[in-house]
VOKOLGU-512947 format. One record per residue: residue in three letters; z, y, x of N, C-alpha, C in turn. Coordinates in nm, 4 decimals. Each point is the difference from the previous one (the first is absolute). Layout:
VOKOLGU-512947
+------+----------+----------+----------+----------+----------+----------+----------+----------+----------+
: type :      n_z :      n_y :      n_x :     ca_z :     ca_y :     ca_x :      c_z :      c_y :      c_x :
+------+----------+----------+----------+----------+----------+----------+----------+----------+----------+
:  ALA :        Z :        Y :        X :        Z :        Y :        X :        Z :        Y :        X :
...
+------+----------+----------+----------+----------+----------+----------+----------+----------+----------+
//
This chain:
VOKOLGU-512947
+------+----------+----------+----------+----------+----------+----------+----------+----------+----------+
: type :      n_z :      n_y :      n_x :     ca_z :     ca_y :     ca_x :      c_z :      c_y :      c_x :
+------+----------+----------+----------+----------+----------+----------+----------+----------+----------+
:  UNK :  -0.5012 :  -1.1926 :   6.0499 :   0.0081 :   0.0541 :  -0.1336 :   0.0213 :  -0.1139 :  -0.0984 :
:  UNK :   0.1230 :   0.0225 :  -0.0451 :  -0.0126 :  -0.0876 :  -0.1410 :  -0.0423 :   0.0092 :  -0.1549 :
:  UNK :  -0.0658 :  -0.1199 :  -0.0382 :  -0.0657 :   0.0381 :  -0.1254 :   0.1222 :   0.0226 :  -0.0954 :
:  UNK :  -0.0898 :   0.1078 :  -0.0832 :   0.0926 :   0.0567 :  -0.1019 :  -0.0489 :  -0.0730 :  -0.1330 :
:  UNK :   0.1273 :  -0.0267 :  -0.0457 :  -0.0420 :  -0.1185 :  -0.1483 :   0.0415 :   0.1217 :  -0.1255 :
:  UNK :  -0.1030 :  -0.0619 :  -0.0762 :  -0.0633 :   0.0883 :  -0.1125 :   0.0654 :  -0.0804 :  -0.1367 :
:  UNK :   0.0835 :   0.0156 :  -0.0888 :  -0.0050 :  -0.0565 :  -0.1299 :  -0.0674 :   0.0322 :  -0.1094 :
:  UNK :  -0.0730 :  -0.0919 :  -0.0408 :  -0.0764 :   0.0422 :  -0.1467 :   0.0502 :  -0.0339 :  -0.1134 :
:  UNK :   0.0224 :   0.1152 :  -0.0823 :   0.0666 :   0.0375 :  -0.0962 :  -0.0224 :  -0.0867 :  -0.1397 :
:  UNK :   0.0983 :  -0.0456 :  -0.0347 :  -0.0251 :  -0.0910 :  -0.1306 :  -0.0370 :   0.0447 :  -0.1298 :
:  UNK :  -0.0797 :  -0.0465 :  -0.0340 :  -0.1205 :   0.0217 :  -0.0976 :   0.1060 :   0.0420 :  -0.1281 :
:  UNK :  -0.0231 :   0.1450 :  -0.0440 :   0.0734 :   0.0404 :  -0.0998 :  -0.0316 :  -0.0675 :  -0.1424 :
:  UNK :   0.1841 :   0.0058 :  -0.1009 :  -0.0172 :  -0.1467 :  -0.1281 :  -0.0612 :   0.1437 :  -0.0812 :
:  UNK :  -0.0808 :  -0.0553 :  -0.0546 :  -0.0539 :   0.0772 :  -0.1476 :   0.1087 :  -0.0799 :  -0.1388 :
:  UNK :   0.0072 :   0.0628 :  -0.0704 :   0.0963 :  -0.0321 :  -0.1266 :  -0.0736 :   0.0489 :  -0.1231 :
:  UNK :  -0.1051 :  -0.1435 :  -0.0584 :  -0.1136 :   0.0183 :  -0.1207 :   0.0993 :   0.1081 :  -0.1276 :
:  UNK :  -0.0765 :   0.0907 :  -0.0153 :   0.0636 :   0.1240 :  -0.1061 :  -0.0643 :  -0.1000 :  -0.1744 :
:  UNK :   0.1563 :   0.0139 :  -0.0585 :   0.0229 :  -0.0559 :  -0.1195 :  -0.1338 :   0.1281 :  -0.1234 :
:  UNK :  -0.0477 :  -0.1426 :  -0.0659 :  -0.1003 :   0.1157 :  -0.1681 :   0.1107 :   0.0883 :  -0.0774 :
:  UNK :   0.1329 :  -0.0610 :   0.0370 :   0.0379 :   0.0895 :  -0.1122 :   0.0498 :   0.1105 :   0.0570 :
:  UNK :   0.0132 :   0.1505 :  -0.0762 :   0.0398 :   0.1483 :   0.0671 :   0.1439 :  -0.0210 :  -0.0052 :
:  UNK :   0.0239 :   0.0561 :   0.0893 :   0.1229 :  -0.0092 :  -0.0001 :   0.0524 :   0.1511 :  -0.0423 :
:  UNK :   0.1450 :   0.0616 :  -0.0419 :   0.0502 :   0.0904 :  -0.0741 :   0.0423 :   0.0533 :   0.1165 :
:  UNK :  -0.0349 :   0.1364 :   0.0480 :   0.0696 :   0.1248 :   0.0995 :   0.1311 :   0.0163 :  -0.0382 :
:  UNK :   0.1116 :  -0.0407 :   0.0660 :   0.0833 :   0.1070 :   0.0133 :   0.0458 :   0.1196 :  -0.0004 :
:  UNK :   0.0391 :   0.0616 :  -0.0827 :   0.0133 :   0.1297 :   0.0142 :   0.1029 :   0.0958 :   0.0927 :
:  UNK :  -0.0937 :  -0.0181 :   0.1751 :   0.1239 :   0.0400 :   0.0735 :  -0.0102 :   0.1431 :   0.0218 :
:  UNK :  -0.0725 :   0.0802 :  -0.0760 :  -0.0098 :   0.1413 :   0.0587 :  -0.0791 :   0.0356 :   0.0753 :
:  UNK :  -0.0938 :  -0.1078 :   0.0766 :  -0.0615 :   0.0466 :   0.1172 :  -0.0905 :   0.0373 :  -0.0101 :
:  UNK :  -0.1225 :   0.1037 :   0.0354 :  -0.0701 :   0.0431 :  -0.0546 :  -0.1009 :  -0.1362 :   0.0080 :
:  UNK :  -0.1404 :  -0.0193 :  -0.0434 :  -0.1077 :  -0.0734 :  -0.0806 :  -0.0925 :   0.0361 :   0.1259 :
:  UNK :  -0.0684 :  -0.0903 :   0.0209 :  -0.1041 :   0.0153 :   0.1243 :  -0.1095 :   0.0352 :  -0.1275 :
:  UNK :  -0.0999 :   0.0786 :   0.0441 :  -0.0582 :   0.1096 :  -0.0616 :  -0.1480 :  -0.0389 :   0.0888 :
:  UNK :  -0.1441 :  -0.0542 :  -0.0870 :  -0.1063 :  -0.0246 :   0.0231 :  -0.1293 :   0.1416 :  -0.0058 :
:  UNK :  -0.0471 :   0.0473 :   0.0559 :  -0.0985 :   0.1273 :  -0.0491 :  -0.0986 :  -0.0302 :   0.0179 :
:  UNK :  -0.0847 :   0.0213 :  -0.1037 :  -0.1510 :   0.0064 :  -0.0131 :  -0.0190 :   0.1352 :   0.0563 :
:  UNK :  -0.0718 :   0.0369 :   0.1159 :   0.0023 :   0.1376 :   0.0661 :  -0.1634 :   0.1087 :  -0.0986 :
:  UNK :  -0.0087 :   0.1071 :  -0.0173 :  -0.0348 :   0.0804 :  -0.0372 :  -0.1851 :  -0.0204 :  -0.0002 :
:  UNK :  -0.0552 :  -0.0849 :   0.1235 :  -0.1148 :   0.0498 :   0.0380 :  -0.0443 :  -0.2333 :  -0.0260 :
:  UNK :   0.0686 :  -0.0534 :  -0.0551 :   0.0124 :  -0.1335 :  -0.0356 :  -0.0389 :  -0.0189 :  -0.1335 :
:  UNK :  -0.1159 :  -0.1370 :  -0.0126 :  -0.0066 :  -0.0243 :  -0.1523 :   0.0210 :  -0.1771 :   0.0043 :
:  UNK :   0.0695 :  -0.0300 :  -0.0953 :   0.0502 :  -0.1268 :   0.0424 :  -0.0379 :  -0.0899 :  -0.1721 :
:  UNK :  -0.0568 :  -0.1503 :   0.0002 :   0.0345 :  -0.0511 :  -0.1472 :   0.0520 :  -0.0682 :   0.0834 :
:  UNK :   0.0544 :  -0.0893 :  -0.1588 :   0.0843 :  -0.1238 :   0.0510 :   0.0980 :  -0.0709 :  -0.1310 :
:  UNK :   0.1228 :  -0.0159 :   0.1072 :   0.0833 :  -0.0135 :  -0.1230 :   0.1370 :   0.0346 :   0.1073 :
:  UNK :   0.1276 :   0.0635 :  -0.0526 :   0.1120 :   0.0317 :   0.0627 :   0.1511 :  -0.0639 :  -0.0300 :
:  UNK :   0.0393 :  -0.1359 :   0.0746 :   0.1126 :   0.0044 :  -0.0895 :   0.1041 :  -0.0199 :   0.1903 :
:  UNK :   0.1745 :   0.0276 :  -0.0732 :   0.0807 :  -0.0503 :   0.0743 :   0.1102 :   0.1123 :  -0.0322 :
:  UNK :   0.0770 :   0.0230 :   0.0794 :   0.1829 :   0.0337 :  -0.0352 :  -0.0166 :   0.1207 :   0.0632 :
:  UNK :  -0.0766 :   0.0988 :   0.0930 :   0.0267 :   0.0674 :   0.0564 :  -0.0958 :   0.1134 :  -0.0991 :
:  UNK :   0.0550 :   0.0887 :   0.0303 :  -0.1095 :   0.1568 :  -0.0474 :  -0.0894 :   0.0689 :   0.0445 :
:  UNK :  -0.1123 :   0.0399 :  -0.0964 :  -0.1384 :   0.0018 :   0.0048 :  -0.0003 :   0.1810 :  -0.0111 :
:  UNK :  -0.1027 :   0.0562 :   0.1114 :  -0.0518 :   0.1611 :   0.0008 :  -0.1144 :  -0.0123 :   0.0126 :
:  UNK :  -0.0768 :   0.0409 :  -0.1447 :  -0.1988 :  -0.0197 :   0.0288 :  -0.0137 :   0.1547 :  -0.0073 :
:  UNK :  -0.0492 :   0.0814 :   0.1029 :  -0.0786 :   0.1154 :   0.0378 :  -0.1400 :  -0.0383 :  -0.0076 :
:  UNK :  -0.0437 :  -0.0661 :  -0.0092 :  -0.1411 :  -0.0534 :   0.0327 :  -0.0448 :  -0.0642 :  -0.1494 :
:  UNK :  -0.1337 :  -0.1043 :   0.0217 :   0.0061 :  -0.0291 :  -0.1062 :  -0.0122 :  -0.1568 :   0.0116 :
:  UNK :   0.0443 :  -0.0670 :  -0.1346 :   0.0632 :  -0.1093 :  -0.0294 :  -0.0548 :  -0.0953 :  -0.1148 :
:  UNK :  -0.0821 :  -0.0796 :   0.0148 :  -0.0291 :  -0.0417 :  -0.1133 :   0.0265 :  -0.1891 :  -0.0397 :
:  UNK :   0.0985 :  -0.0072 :  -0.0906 :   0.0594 :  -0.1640 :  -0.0461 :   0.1212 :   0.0469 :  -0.0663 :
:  UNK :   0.0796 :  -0.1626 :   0.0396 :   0.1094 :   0.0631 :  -0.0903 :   0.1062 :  -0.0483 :   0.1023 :
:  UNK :   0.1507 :   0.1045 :  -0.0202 :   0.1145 :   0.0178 :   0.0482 :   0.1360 :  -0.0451 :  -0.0412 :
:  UNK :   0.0447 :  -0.0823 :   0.0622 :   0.1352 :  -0.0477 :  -0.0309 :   0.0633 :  -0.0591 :   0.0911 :
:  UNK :   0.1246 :   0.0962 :   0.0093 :   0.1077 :   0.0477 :   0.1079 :   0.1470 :  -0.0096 :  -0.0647 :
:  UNK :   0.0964 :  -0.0526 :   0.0630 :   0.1587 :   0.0139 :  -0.0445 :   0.0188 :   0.0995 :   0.1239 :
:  UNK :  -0.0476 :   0.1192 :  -0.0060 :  -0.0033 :   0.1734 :  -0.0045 :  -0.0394 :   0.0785 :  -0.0524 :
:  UNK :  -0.0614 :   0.0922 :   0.0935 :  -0.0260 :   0.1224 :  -0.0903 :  -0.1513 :   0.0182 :   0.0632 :
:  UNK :  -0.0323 :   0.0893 :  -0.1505 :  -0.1553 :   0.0272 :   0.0803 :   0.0041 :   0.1336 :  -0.0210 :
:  UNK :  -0.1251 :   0.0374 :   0.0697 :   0.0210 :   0.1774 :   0.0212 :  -0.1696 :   0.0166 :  -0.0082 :
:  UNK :  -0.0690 :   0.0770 :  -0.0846 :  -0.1081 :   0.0227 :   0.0028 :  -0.0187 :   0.1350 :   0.0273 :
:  UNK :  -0.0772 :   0.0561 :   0.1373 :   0.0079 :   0.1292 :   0.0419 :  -0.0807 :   0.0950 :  -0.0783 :
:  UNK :  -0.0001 :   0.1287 :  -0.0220 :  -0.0721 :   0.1228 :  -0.0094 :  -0.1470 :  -0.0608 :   0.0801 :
:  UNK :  -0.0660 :   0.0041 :  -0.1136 :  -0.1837 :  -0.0403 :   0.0948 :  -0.0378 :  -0.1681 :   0.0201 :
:  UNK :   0.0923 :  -0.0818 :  -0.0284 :   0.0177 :  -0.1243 :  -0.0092 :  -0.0667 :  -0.0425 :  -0.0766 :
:  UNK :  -0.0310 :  -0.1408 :  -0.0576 :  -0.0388 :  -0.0690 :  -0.0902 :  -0.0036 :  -0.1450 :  -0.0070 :
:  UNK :   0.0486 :  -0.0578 :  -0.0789 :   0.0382 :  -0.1030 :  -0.0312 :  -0.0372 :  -0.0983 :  -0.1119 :
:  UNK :  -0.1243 :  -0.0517 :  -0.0262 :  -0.0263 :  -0.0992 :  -0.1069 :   0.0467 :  -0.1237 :   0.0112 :
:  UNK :   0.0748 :  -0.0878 :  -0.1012 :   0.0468 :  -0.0943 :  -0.0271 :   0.1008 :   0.0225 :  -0.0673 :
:  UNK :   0.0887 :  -0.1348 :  -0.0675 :   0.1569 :   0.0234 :  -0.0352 :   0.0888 :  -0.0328 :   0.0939 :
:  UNK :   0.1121 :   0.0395 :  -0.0530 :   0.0911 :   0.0435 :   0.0938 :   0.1581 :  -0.0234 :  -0.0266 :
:  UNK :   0.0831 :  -0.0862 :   0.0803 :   0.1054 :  -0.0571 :  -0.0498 :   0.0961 :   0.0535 :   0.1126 :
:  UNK :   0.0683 :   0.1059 :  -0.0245 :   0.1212 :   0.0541 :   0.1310 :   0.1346 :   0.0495 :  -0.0100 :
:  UNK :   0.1206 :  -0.0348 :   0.0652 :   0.1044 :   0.0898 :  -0.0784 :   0.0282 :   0.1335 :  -0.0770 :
:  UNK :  -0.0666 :   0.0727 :   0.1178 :  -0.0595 :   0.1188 :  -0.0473 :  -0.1318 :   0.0343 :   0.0545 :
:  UNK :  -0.0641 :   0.0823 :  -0.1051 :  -0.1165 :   0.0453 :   0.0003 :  -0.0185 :   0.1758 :  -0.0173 :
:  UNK :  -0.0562 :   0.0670 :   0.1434 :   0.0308 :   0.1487 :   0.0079 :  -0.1872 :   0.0164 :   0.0698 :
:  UNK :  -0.0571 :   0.0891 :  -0.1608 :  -0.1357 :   0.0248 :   0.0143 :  -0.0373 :   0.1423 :   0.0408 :
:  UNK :  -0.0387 :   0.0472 :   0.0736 :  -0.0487 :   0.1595 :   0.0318 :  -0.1449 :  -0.0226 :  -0.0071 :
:  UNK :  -0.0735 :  -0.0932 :   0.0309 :  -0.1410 :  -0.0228 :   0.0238 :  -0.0714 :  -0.0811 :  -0.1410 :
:  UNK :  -0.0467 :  -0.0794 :   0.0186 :  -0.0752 :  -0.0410 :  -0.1015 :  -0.0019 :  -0.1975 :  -0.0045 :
:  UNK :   0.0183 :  -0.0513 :  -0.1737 :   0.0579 :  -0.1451 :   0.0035 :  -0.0993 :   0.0164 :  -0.1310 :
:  UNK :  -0.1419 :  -0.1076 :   0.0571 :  -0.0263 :  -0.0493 :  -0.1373 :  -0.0022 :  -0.1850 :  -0.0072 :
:  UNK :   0.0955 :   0.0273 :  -0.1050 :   0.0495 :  -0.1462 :  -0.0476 :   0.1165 :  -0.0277 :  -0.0588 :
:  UNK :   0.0745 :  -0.1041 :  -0.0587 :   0.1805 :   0.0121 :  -0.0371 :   0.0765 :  -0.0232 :   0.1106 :
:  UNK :   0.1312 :   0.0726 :  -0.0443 :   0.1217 :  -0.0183 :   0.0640 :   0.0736 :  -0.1023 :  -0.0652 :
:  UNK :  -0.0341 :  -0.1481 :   0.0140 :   0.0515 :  -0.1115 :  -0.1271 :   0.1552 :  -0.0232 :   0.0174 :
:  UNK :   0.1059 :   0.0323 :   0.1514 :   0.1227 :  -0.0078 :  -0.0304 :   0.0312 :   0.1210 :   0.1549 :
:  UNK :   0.1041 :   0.0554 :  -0.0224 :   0.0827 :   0.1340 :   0.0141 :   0.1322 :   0.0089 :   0.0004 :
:  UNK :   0.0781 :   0.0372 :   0.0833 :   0.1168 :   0.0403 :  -0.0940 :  -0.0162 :   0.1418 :  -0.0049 :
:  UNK :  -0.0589 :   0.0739 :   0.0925 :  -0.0201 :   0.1190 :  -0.0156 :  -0.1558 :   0.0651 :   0.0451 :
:  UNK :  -0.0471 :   0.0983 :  -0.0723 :  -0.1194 :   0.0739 :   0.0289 :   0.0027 :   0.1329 :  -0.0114 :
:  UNK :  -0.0307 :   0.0491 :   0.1282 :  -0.0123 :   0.1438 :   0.0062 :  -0.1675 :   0.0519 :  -0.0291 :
:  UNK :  -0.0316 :   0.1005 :  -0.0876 :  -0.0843 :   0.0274 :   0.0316 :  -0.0177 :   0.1932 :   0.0219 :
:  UNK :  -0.0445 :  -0.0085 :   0.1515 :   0.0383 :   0.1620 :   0.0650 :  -0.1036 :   0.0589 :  -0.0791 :
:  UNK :  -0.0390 :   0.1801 :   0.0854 :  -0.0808 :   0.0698 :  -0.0696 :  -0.1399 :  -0.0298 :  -0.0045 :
:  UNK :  -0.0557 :  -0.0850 :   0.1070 :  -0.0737 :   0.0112 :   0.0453 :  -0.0618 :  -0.2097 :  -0.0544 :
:  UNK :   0.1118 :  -0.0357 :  -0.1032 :  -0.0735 :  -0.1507 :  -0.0016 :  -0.1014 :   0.0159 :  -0.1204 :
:  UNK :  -0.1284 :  -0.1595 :   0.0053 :  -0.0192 :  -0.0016 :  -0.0920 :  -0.0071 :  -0.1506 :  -0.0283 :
:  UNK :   0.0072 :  -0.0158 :  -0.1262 :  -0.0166 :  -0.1488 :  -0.0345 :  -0.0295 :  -0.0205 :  -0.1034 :
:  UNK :  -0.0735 :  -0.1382 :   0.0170 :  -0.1149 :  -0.0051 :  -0.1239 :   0.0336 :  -0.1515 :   0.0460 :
:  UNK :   0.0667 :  -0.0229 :  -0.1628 :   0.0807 :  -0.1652 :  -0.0236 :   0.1094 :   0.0402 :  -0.0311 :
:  UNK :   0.0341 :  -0.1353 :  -0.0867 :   0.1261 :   0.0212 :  -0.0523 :   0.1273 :  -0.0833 :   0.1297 :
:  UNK :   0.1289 :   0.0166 :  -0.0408 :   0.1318 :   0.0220 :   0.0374 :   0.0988 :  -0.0442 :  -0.0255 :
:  UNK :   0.0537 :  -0.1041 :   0.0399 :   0.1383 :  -0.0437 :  -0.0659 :   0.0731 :   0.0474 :   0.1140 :
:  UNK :   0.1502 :   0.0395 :  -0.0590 :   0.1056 :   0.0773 :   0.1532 :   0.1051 :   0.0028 :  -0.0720 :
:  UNK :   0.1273 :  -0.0333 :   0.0812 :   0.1398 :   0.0361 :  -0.0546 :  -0.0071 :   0.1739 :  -0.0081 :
:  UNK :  -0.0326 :   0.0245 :   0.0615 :  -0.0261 :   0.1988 :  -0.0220 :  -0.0963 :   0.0247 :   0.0397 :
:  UNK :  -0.0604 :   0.1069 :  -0.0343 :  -0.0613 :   0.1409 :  -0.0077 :  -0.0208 :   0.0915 :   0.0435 :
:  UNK :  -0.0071 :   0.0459 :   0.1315 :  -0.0117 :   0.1740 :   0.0379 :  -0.0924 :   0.0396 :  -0.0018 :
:  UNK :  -0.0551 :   0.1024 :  -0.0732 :  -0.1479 :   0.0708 :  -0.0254 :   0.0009 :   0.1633 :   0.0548 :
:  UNK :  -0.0155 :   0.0143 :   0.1222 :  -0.0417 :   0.1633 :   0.0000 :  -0.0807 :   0.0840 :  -0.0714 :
:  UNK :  -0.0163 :   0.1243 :  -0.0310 :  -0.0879 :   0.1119 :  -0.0393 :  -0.1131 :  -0.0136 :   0.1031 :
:  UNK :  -0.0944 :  -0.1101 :  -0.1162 :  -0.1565 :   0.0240 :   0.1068 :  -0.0356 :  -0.1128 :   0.0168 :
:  UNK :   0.0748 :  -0.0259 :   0.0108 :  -0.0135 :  -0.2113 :   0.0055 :  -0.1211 :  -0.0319 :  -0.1676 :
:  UNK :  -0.1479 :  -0.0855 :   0.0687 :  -0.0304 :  -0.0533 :  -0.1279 :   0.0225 :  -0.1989 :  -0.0150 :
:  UNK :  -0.0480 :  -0.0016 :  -0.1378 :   0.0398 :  -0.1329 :  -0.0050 :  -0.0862 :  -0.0399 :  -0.1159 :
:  UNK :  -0.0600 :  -0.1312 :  -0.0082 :  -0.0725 :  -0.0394 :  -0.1049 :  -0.0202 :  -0.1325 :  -0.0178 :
:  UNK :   0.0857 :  -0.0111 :  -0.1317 :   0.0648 :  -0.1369 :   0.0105 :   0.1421 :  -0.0602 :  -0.0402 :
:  UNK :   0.0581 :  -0.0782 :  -0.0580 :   0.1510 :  -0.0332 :  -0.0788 :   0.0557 :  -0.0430 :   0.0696 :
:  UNK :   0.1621 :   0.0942 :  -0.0452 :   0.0570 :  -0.0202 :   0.1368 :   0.1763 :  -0.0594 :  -0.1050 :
:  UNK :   0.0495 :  -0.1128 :   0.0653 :   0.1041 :  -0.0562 :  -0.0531 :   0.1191 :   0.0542 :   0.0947 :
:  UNK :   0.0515 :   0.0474 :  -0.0353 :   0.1259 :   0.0224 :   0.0917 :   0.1708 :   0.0068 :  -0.0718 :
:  UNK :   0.0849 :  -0.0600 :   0.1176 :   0.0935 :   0.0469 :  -0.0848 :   0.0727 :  -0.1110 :  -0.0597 :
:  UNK :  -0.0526 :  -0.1683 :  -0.0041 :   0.0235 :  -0.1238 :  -0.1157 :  -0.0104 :  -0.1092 :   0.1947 :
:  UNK :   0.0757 :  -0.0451 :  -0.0892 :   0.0337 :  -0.1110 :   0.0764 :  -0.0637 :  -0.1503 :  -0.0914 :
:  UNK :  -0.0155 :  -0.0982 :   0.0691 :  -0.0704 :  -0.1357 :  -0.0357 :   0.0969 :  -0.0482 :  -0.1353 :
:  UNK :   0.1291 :   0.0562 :  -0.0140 :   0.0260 :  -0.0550 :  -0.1640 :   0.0010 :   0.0804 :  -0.1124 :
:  UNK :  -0.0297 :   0.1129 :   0.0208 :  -0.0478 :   0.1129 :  -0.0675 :   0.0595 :   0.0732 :   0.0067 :
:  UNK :   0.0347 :   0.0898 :  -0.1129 :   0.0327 :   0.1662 :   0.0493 :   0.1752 :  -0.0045 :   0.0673 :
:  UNK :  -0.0411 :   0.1570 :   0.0997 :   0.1553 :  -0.0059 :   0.0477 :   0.1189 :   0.0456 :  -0.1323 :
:  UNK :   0.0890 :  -0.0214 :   0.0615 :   0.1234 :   0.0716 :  -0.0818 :  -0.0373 :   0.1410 :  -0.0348 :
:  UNK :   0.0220 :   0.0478 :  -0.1817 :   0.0225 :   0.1534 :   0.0129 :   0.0853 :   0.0316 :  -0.0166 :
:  UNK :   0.0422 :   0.1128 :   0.0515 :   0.1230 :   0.0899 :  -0.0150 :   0.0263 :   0.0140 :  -0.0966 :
:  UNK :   0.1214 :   0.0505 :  -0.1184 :   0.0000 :   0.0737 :  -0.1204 :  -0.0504 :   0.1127 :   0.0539 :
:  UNK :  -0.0443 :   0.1119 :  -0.0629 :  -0.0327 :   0.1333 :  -0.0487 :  -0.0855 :   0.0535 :   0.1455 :
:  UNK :  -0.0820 :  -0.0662 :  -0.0076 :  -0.1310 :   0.0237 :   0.0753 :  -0.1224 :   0.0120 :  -0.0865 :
:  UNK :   0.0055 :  -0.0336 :  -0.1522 :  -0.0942 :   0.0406 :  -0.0911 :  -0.0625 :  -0.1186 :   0.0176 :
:  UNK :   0.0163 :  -0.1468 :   0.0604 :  -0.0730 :  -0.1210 :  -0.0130 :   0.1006 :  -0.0914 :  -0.0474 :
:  UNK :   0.1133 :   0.0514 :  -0.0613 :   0.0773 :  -0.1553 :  -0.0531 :  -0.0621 :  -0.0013 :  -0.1537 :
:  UNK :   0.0462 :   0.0872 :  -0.1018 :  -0.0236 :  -0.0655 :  -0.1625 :  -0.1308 :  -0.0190 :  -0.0421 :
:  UNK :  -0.0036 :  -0.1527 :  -0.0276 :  -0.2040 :  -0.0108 :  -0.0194 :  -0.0506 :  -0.0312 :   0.1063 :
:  UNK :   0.0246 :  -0.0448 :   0.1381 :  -0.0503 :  -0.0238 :   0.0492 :  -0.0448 :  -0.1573 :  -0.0054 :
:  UNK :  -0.1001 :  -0.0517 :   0.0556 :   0.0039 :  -0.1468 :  -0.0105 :  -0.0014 :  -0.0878 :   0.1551 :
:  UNK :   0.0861 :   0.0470 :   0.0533 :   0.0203 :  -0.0627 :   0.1181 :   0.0738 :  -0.0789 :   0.0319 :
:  UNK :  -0.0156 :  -0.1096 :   0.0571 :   0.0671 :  -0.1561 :  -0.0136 :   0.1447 :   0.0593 :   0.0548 :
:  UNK :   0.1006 :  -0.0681 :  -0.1058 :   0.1459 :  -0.0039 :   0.0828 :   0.0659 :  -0.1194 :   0.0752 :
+------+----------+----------+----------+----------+----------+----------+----------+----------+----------+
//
């Protein structure tokens, strides 16, 4: 019988990950998607590129280049920084940047809101100032005859 020779496998290179974030591509593909499961209570703090589902409950603060999804029965204390933000359950704290926020029938939130938009269902509560709509050099373009051009004082 001859001995059988064995090679041992070369020690895999690690490649040290750079402080600074780097910018996603926007290839279409869907977003790897994190869940806080239903029967889970978690603090902490949440950040990174992929998208966040808290069914459970959650307590720190959130910031994602995705989306967050706060379920029906959920809850979520801290602020909260996500592309979009879609509440059915319950968020106490701000939404300090957005481009978009849904809030279903069933959200509530208590804190204020900055968001490029707005969706508010019938039933949805909220308590708390909510900026939407303005971008970082101030107001958008208005239309003529939308009833916000003459008198208005919005930067041109």
């Amino acid at each position: 019988m001859q001995p059988v020779r064995v090679d041992t496998p070369a020690k895999p290179q690690y490649t040290p990950l750079s402080a600074a974030p780097t910018v996603r591509a926007d290839t279409n593909l869907p977003r790897k998607e994190s869940v806080i499961a239903p029967d889970i209570t978690i603090e902490g703090k949440i950040e990174g590129s992929g998208s966040v589902r808290v069914a459970g409950k959650f307590k720190g603060d959130v910031n994602v280049q995705g989306d967050l999804t706060i379920e029906d029965g959920a809850k979520l204390t801290g602020s909260v920084r996500a592309d979009k933000v879609t509440i059915a359950g319950e968020l106490e704290g701000n939404i300090e940047q957005s481009s978009r926020v849904e809030l279903q029938q069933t959200a509530i939130l208590t804190g204020d809101l900055k968001a490029g938009s707005l969706t508010v269902a019938a039933g949805a509560r909220m308590r708390g100032r909510a900026e939407f709509g303005w971008d970082d050099g101030g107001a958008k373009a208005v239309k003529p005859g939308n009833g916000n051009g003459a008198g208005s004082d919005a930067g041109s």
